[in-house]
N, C-alpha and C positions, 0 to 999 in steps of 0.2 A: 813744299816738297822739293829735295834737291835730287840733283840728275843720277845720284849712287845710288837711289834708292832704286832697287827691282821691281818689274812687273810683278812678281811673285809674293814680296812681300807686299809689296799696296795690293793684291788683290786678298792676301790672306788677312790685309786687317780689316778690307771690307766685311771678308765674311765672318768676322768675327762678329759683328755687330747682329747677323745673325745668331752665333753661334759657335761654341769651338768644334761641336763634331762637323755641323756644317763648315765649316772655315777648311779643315784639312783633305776630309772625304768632296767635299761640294769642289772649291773651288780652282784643285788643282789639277783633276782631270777638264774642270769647265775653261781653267787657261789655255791648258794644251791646245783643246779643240778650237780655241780661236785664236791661238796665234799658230795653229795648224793651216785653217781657213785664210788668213790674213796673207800668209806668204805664197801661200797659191795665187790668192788674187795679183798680189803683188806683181808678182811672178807672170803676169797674165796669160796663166798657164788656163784659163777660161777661153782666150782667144785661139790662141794656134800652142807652139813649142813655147815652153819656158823660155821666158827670156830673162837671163840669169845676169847679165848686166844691168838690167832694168833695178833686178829685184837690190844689185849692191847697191847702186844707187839709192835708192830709197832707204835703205839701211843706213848707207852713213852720211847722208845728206842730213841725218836728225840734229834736232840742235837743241837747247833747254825748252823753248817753247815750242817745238813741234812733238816734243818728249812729253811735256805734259798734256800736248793735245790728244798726240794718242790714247794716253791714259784718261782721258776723258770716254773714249768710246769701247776700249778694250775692256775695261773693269764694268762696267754698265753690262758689256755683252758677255762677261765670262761671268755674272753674278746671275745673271737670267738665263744662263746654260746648264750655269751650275744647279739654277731653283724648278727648273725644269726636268734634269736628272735626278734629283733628288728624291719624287715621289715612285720613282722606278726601278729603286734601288731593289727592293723585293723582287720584284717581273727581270731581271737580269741577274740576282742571282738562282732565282730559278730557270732561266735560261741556258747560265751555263751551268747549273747540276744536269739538265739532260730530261725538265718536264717540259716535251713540247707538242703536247695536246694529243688526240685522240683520232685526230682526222687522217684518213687511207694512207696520205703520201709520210704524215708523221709517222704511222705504224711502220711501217716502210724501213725510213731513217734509224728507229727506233730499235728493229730487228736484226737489223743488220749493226748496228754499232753494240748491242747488248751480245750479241755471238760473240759478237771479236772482242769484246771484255770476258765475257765467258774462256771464248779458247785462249786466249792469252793466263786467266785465272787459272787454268786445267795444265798448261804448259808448265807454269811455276809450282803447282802441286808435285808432278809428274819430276822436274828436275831437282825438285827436295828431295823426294822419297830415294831417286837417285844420288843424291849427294849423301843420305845418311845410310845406303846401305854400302857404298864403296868406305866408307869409311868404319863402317861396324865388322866389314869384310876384312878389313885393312887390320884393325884389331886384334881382333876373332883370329889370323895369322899370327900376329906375334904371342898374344898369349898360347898358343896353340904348339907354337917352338921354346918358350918357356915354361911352360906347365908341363908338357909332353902329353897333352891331352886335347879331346875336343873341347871348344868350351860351349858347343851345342850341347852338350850331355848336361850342362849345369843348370839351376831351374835360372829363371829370370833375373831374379833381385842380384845372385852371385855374379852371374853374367856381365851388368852394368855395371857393379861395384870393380869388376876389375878393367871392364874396360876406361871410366873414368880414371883407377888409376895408371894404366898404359898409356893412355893420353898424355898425363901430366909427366911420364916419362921424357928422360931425352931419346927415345926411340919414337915414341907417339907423336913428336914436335913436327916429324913429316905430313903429319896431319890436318896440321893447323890452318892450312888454305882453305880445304875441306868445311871444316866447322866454321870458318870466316864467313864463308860462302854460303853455309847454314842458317848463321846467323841474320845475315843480311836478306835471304830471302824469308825466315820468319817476319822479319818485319814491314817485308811488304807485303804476303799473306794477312799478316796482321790488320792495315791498314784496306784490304778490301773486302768487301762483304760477302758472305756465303752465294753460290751458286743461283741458288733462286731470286736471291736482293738484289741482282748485279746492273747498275743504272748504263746508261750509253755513255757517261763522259767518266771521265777519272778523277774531275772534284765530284760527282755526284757519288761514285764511290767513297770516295774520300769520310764524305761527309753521313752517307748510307752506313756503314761500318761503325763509325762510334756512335750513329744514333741504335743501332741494335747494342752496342757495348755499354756504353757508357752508363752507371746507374743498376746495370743490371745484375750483379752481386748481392745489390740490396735489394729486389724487385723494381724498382723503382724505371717508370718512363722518362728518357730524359724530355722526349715532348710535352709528354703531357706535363711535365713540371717545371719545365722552364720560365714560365711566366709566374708558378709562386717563389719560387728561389729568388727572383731577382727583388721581390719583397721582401724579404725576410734573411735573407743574408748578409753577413758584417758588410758594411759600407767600401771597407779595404778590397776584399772578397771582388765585390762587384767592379770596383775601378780597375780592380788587375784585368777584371774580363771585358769591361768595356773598352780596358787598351785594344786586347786581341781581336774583338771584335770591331772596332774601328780601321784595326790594322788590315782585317777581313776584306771588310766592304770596302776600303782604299783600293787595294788590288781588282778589286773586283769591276769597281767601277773605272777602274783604267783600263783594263784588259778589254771593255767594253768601247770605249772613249778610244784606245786604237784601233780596235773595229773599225767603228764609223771614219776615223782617220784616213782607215785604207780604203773604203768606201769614197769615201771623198776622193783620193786622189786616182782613183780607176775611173769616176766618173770625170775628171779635169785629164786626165790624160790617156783614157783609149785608144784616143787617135792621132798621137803622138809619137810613136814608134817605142823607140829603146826607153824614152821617158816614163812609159809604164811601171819599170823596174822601182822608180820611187817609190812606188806602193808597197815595194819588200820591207823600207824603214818602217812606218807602222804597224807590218803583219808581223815583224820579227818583235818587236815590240809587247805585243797583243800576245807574242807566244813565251813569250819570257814572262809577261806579268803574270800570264793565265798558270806557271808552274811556280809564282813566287803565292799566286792563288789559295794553291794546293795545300801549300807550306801552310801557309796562314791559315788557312781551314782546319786543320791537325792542328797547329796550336791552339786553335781559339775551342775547341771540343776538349782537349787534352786538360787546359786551363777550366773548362764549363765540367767535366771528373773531378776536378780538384773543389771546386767550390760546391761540387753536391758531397763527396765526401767528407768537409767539414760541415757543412750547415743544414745535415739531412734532418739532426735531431729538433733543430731549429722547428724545420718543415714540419713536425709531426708534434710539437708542442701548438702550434701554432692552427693544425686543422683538430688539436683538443682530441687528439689519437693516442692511446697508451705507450709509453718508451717500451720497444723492445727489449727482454732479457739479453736475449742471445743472435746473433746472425738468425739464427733457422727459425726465431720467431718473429726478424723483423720481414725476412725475406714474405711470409706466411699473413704478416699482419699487411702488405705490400702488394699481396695480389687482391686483395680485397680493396683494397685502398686505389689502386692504380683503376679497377671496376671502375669505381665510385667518381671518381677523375674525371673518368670516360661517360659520364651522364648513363650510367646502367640504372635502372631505379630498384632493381631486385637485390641488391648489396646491400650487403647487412655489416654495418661497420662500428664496432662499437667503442664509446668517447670515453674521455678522461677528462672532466673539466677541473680547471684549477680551484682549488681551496680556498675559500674566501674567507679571512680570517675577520671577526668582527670585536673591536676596538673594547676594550673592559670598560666597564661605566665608572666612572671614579667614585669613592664611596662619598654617602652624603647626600649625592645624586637623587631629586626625588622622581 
């Protein structure tokens, strides 16, 4: 090993020997956190103030064989951080969707972070509904000076048709802020859940919203069918989603890993004065990954739409379920089916098993 090579990469060809998802998800938050830990100690910022001469010292006092010593105890200990965080990748990101138990003071936390997604949810209603009547207002006037009429007296359908065309006028172009501003709040309306689904955090929204969306065109639970999809769908399919979903849990489990970060350095430096403020590095950190999070969540749901709406037919060849004719019969064949999913025993579901064609006897045959 020579001295250009990275802690980064010798740790990620460790974990490859594990594995490539463990290698990128595993052992790049498990570096951080200990060469996190390393320059605290260094630092002996355990003892009293940083001592910040100490820690350069020790930094470039390294030489080829104190480079490879390191590396003897950094890859050991960020391969066993990383195999340790590993089985808790589920328990953090249910953490941060916003499931955190049942007990008084949870309830608590719980109530109060679900209002304030609520009233924030009700706010953006409230400023749509606002945005599209100053703008149907705005319309509604100019047709009103070119027609010479109200355009209240017109039924509906007349109504729209011409205010779409005043829009696309160069008189309606004053508008276009308006419907910008339209647009961009449909798409956050979009992305959060109705009223009553509304979780505490805003990935749990996130993620609450397409699990109601997603599939349901077709009847279909994306829960309850995510573990057959990943059976039976094109191989392509599934690699494109195990990107996003790799890309998911990578965020996820940093966002987590500068947690602990900040943690660590509140508890090395409390009683350090101004030195505290270190601990904004990993909380800003933590607050950046947890919105790069978000992102990732919406793609990786977005990408798990896409591969139900190719592979659904797969799905229903495969549980020996009749091919829908039409939408409105597979929707219908789907609540039945989605029952039956659901370990209902009183669903009554009826099959199509495939034709088994049996082979002609050759003549002569006796």
């Amino acid at each position: 090993m020579t001295a250009s090579t990275s802690l980064a990469d010798a740790a990620t060809s460790v974990g490859n020997r594990v594995g490539r998802y463990f290698s990128v998800v595993g052992m790049i938050p498990a570096l951080f956190l200990v060469l996190w830990g390393a320059v605290l100690i260094a630092s002996d910022a355990w003892r009293g103030h940083p001592n910040l001469p100490r820690l350069g010292r020790s930094l470039s006092g390294w030489t080829l064989s104190s480079y490879a010593g390191a590396l003897l105890w950094i890859l050991p200990a960020s391969l066993i951080v990383g195999l340790v965080l590993n089985p808790l990748q589920f328990g953090m990101t249910r953490l941060l969707e916003g499931y955190w138990g049942s007990s008084g003071p949870a309830r608590l936390v719980l109530r109060w972070r679900i209002s304030r997604h609520r009233r924030h949810l009700d706010l953006l209603l409230q400023r749509q509904e606002m945005l599209r009547e100053r703008q149907a207002m705005g319309l509604d006037e100019l047709l009103r000076k070119l027609y010479s009429q109200d355009p209240k007296s017109w039924d509906d359908r007349t109504r729209e048709i011409h205010r779409r065309s005043m829009f696309d006028s160069e008189d309606g172009a004053k508008f276009s802020g308006l419907r910008a501003a339209d647009d961009a709040l449909f798409g956050i309306i979009r992305s959060l859940p109705v009223m009553a689904r509304t979780m505490p955090t805003r990935l749990g929204n996130v993620l609450r919203a397409a699990e109601d969306r997603v599939g349901k065109q077709y009847g279909l639970d994306v829960i309850a069918t995510a573990q057959h999809f990943s059976l039976v769908a094109e191989q392509r399919h599934l690699d494109h989603l195990r990107d996003a979903r790799q890309q998911f849990d990578l965020t996820v489990r940093l966002c987590v890993v500068f947690l602990i970060a900040t943690a660590m350095a509140c508890g090395y430096l409390a009683t350090d004065g101004w030195w505290l403020l270190a601990a904004l590095i990993p909380y800003a950190l933590s607050w950046l990954t947890y919105r790069a999070c978000v992102g990732a969540a919406a793609d990786y749901m977005a990408v798990m739409a896409t591969v139900i709406d190719l592979n659904r037919f797969k799905l229903y060849e495969s549980l020996h379920v009749e091919l829908p004719r039409n939408s409105v019969e597979e929707r219908r064949n789907n609540e039945k089916l989605m029952k039956l999913l659901d370990q209902q025993r009183k669903t009554t579901v009826r099959y199509k098993h495939p034709t088994i064609v049996t082979p002609a006897t050759p003549p002569g045959t006796p």
